[in-house]
SEVEX-910544 format. One record per residue: x, z, y of N, C-alpha, C, CB in turn. Coordinates in steps of 0.2 Angstrom, whole numbers, padded with zeros to 4 digits, always signed. Each point is the difference from the previous one (the first is absolute). Glycine has a CB too. Layout:
BEGIN
XZYXZYXZYXZY
...
# end
This chain:
BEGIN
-0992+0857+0123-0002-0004-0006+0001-0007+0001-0008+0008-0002
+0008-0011-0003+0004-0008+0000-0003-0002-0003+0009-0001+0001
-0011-0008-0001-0003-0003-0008+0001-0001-0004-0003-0003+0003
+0010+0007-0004+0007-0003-0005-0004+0006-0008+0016-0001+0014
-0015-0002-0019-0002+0004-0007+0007-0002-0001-0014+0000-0005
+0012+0005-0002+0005+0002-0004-0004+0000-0007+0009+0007+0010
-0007-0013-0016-0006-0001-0006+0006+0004-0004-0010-0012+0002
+0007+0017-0006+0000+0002-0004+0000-0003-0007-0003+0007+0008
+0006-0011-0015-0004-0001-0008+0007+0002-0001-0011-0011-0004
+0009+0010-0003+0006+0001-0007-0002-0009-0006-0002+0018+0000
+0006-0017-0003+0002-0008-0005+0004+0004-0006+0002-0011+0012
-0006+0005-0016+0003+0006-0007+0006-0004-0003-0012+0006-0005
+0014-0010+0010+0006-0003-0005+0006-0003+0009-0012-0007-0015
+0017+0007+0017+0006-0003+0003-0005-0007+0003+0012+0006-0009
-0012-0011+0003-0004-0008+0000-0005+0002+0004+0002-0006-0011
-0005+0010+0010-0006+0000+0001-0002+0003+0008+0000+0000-0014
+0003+0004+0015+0003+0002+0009+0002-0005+0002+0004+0011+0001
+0001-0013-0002+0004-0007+0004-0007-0005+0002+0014+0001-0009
-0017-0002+0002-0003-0007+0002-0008+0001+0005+0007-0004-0012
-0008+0011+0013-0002+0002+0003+0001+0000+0008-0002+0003-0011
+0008+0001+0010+0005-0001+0007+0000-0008+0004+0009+0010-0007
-0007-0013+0003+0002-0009+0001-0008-0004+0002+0012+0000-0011
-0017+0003+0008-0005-0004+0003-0004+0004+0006-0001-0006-0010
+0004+0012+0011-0005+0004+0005+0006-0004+0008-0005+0017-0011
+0010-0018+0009+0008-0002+0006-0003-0006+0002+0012+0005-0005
-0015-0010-0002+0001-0007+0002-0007-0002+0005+0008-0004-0013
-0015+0008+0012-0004-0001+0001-0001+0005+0009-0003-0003-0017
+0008+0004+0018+0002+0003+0007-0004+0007+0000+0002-0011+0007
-0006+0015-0014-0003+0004+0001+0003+0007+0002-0008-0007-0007
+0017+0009+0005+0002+0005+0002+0005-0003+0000-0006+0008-0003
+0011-0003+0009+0006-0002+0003+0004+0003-0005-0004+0001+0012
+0005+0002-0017+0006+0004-0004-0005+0002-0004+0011+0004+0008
-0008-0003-0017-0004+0003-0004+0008+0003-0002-0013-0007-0003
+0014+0014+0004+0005+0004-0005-0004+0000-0008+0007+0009+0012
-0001-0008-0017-0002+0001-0006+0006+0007-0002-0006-0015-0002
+0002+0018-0003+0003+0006+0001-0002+0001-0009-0001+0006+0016
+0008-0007-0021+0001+0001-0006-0002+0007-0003+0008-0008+0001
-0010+0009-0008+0000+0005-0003-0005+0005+0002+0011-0002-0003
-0016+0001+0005-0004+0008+0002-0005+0000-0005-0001+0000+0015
+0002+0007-0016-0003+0004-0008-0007+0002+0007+0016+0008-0012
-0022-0011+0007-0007+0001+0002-0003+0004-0005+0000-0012+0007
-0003+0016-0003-0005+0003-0006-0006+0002+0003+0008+0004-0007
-0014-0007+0002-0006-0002+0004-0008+0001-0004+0009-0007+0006
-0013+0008-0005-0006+0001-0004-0002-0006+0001-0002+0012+0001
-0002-0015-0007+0000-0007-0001-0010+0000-0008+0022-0005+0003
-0026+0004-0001-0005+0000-0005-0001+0005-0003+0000-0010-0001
+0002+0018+0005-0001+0007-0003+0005+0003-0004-0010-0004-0001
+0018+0000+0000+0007+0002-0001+0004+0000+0003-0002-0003-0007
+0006+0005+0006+0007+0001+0004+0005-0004-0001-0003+0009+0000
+0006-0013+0003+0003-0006-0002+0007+0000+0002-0011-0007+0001
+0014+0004-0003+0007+0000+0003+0006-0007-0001-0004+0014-0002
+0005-0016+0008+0005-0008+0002+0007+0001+0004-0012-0008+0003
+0016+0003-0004+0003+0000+0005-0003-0007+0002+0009+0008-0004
-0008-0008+0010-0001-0006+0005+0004-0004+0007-0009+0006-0004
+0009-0008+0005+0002-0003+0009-0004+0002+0005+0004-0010-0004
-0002+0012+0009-0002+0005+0007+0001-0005+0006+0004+0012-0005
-0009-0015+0006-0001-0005+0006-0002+0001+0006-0001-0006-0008
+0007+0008+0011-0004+0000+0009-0001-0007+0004+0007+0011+0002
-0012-0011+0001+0000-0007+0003-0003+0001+0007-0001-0008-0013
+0004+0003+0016+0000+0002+0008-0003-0005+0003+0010+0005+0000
-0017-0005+0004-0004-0005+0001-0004+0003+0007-0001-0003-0014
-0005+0000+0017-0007+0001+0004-0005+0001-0002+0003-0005+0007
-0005+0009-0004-0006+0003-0002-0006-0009-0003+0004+0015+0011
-0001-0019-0004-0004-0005-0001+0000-0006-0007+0001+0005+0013
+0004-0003-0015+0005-0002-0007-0002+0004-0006+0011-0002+0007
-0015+0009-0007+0000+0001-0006-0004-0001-0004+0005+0004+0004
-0011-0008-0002-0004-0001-0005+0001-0005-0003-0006+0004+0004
+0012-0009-0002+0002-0005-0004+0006+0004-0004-0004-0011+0009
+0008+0015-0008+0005+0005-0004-0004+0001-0006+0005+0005+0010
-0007-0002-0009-0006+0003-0007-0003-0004-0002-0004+0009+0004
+0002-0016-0003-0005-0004-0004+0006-0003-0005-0011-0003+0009
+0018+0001-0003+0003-0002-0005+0005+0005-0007-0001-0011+0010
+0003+0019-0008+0000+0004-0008-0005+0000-0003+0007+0008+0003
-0015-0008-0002-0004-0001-0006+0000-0007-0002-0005+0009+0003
+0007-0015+0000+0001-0006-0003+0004+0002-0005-0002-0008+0009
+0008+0008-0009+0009+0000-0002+0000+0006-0004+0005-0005+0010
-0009+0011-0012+0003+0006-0003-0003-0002-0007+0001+0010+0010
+0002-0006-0013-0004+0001-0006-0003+0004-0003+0004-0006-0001
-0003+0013+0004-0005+0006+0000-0008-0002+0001+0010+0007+0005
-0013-0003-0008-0007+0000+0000-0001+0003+0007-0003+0001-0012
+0004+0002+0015-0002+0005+0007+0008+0001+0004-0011+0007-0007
+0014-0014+0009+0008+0002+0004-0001+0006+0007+0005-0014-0004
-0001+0017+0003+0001+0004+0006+0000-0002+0006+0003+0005-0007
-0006-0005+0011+0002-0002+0009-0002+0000+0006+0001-0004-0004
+0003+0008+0005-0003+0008+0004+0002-0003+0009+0003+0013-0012
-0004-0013+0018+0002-0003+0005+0000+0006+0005-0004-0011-0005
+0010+0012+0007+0000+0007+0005+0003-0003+0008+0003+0012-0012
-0006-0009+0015+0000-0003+0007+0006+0002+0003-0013+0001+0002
+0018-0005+0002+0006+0003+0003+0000+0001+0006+0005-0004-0007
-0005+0010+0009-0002+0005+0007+0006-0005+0004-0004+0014-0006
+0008-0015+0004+0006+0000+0006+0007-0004-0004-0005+0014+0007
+0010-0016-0003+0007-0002-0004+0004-0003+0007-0005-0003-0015
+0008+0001+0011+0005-0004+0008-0002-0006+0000+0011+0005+0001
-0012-0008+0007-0003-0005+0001+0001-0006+0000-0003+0007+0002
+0011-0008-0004+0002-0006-0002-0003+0001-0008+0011-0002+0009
-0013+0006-0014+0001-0001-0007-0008-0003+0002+0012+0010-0008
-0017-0006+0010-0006-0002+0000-0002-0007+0001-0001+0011+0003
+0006-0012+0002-0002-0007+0004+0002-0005-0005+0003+0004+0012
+0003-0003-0017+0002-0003-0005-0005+0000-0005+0010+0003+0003
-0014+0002-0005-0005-0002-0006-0005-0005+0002+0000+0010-0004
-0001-0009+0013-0007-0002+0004+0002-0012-0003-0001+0016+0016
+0009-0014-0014+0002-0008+0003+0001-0002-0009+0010+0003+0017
-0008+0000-0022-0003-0004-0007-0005+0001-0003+0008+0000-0001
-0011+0002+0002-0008-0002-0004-0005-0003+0008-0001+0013-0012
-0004-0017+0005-0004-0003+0004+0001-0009-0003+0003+0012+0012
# end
């Protein structure tokens, strides 16, 4: 196990990931945010069944980083309830880890 997360949201618009992306990079809170076009979501939302396409955002951060991660997608989103889920990364190579470790912060 590592302190290295991996944050999980979605962005309902291109702009709107990006500019998410760009302040999470400038504010040293994650080392890389990939953005990943077109994902057809479908989701239960106030008792209905809903359905978007959105932007798929992995972002690559510490553990000790993520609460500032998350404070800033609920600053920046515009969902009522964004998604942001934070899963723990067991292991990787340790130049890439050292790489997340040596930009945030």
């Amino acid at each position: 196990m590592t302190d290295k997360r991996l944050v999980l949201t979605t962005a309902e618009s291109q702009t709107q990931a990006r500019r998410i992306a760009d302040v999470l990079i400038e504010r040293k809170l994650a080392a890389c945010v990939n953005i990943v076009p077109g994902v057809q979501s479908i989701y239960r939302w106030k008792g209905k069944a809903e359905e978007a396409e959105e932007w798929f955002m992995f972002i690559k951060t510490t553990a000790d980083h993520f609460e500032g991660v998350r404070d800033a997608i609920k600053e920046m989103h515009s969902y009522e309830l964004p998604e942001c889920l934070c899963l723990a990364v067991e292991d990787g190579s340790a130049e890439y880890l050292r790489w997340i470790e040596e930009s945030v912060g």
